[in-house]
N, C-alpha and C positions, 0 to 999 in steps of 0.2 A: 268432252266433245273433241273427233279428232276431224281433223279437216283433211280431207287428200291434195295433194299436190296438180294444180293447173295442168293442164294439155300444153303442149308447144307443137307447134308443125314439124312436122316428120316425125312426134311419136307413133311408139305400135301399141294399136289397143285389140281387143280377143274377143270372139264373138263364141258364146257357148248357150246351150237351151237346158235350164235346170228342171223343164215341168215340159207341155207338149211339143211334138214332132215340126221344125220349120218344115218351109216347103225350099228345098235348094236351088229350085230357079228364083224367090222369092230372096230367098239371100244375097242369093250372085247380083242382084237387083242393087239392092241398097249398097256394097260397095262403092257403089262410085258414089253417093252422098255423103260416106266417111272420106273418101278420097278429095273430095272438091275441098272438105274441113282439113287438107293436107296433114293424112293420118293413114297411117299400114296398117291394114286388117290380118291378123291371124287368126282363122277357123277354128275352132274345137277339134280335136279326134274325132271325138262320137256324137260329133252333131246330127252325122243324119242314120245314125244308129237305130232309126224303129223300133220298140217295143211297144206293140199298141198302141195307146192313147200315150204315152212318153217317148220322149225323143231318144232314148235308151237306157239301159238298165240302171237300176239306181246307184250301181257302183261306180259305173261308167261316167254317169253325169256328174256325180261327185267328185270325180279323179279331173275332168274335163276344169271343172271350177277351181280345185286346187290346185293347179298346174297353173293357169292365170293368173293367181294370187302367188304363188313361187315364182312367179318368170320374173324377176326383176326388170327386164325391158320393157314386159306390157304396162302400159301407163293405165289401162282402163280397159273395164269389162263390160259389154253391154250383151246384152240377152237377146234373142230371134225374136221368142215370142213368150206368152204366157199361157193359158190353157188351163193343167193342171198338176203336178207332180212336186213341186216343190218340198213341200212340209214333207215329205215323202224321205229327204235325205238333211230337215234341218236339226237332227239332232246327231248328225255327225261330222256335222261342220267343224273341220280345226280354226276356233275359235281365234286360240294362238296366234295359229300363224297369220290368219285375217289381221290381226291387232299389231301384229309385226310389221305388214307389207302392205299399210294402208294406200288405197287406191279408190279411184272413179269405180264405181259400182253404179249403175245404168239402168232400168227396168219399171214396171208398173204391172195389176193386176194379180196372176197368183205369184208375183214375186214379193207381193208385199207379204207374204208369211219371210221371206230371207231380210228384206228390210226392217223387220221388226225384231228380228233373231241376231242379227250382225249389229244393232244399232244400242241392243241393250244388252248384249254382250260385250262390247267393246268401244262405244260411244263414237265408233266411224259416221260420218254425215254420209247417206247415199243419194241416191238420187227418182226422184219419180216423169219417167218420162217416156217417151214413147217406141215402141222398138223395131229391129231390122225388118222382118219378114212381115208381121202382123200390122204397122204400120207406115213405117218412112218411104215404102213403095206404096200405098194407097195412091190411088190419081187425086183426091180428093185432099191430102199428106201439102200443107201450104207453106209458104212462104215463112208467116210468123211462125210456126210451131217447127221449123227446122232452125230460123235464126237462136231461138230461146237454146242452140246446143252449145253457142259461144260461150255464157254463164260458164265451159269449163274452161276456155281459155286465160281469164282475167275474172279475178275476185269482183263480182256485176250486183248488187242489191236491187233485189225484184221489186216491183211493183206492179201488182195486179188491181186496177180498177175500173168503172166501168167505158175509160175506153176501148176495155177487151171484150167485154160482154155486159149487159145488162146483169145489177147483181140484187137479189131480195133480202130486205131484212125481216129475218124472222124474232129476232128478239135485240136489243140495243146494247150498244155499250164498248167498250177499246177494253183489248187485253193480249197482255206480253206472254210469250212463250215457247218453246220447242213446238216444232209443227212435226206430228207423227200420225202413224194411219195409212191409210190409205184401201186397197178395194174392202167394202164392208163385209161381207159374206169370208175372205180370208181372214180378217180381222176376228169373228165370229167363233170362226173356225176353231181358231187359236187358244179358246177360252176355257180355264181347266186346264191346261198347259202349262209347261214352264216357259212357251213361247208368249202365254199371255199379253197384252199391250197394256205399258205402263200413260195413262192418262192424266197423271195428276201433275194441274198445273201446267196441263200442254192445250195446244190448239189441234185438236183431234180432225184430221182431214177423212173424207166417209166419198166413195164413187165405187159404183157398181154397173152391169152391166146386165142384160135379159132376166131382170127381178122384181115379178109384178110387186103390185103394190100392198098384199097380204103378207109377201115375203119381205120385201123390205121392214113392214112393221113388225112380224117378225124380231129379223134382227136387233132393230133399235131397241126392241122390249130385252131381249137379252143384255145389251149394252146397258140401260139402263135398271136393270134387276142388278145387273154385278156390280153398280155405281159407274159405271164409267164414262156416262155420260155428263155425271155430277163432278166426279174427282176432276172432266176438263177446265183449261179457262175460259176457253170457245171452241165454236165448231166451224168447221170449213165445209160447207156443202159443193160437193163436185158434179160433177155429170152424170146423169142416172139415164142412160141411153136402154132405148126398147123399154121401158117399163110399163105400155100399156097393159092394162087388165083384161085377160079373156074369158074370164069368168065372171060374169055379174047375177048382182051389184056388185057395186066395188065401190073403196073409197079412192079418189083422185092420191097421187103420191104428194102433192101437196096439202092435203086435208094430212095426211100420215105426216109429215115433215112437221106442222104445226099442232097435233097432237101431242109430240114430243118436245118439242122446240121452244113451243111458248112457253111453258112453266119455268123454264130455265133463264136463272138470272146470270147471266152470261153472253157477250155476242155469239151468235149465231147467223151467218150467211149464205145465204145459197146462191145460185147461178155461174159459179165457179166453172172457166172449161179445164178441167180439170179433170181427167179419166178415158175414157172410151170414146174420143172426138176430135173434132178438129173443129177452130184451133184448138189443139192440144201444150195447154201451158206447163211447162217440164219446171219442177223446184226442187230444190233440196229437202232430205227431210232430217232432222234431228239441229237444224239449225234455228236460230231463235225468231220470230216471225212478231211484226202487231195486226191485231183483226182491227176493225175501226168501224162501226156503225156509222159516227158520225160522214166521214168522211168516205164511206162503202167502198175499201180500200184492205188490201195485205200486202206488207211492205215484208221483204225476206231478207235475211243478212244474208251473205256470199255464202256458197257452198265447197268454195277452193283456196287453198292458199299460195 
């Protein structure tokens, strides 16, 4: 496990889009909430480089990211947005040089395919949290879920419990581990890969967004066919935003959550805002986490040194 180096005021951190197009008023937006965290924003090149549904060609967004990780002055990268493009360019990530010029790596969604790729390539801690254009300009974009950005300022051990939100236990029990995962459907994705997600003996984090409740079963049925639901030591249930079903009948996504859920002797929690929401609670991932039934709680060790 490699830990990146804390923020201090007046560093400069990079804002690059490795999967869909920002929107550049949307950008220009959220500077000044880098800026109040007394931090320099340098843009990408080919951020607002269009290619279709990508924010520009895969060479391009590649180069944009490796250039960040070679600046030795950018302290930290965080992403526009998510979308979809990613996995697109993770298998020509200089791995190297990531492992070389470890750094605040920033993002959620379809960056959890680069979170999974960087994280078991080089055992860098990144980050899951919420981004420039898609969401820290939201009107809705609150108070707590902009404070949780200090975590890079000072070495901070999280605690999530249900002061932050109401949380459900789907099965009992405490257990130690890397917190790894994140959106399910990239996770999925990934499978058959050499991007594959290593689960064993972790606390597998699972948030998804516009995925009825067929699709979500679905997936867990693949996670659980490859063992990966078994090999965890618990599960971290996130935010499953929009998941009504438009097609009925249908089973509720919590009928599908304890379908799965309950046979597992393992904790398992849901209600986690964790994902496509606000509050949107941002954490490390590859850092070592405890789940706790008892006490319906996830305590995180620091993600900076």
């Amino acid at each position: 496990m490699i830990l990146p180096n804390r923020l201090k005021e007046g560093d400069k951190i990079g804002i690059v889009a490795p999967a869909g197009p920002p929107n550049r008023e949307k950008v220009n937006k959220s500077l000044s909430f880098f800026e109040q965290l007394g931090l320099r924003v340098h843009i990408g090149n080919y951020l607002y480089d269009e290619r279709g549904y990508l924010s520009a060609g895969d060479e391009q967004r590649l180069e944009d990211f490796h250039e960040m990780i070679a600046d030795r002055s950018i302290k930290a990268i965080f992403f526009a947005r998510g979308g979809y493009g990613s996995a697109r360019i993770v298998d020509h990530l200089d791995m190297t040089l990531i492992g070389n010029n470890p750094k605040i790596i920033w993002g959620y969604s379809d960056i959890t395919y680069l979170h999974t790729a960087i994280r078991q390539a080089t055992g860098l801690v990144t980050f899951h949290g919420p981004m420039a254009a898609s969401d820290i300009v939201k009107a809705d974009f609150d108070r707590f879920s902009g404070q949780l950005f200090k975590q890079l300022f000072e070495p901070t051990e999280l605690i999530y419990s249900e002061k932050v939100s109401p949380l459900y236990v789907y099965t009992n029990g405490t257990a130690k581990g890397e917190v790894v995962g994140g959106n399910l459907s990239l996770l999925v994705s990934s499978m058959g890969t050499s991007y594959e997600i290593d689960t064993k003996n972790k606390l597998l984090l699972i948030e998804d967004i516009g995925e009825e409740p067929y699709r979500v079963d679905s997936m867990l049925n693949q996670l659980r066919l490859a063992g990966k639901l078994e090999d965890s030591a618990g599960i971290i249930v996130g935010d499953f935003a929009d998941a009504e079903p438009t097609v009925q009948p249908s089973l509720s996504l919590t009928d599908v959550f304890e379908d799965y859920f309950r046979p597992l002797r393992k904790p398992v929690i849901g209600g986690f805002k964790i994902g496509h929401c606000f509050p949107h609670f941002s954490l490390p991932l590859g850092v070592v986490a405890e789940l706790s039934s008892e006490s319906k709680s996830l305590t995180i060790d620091p993600g900076v040194r």
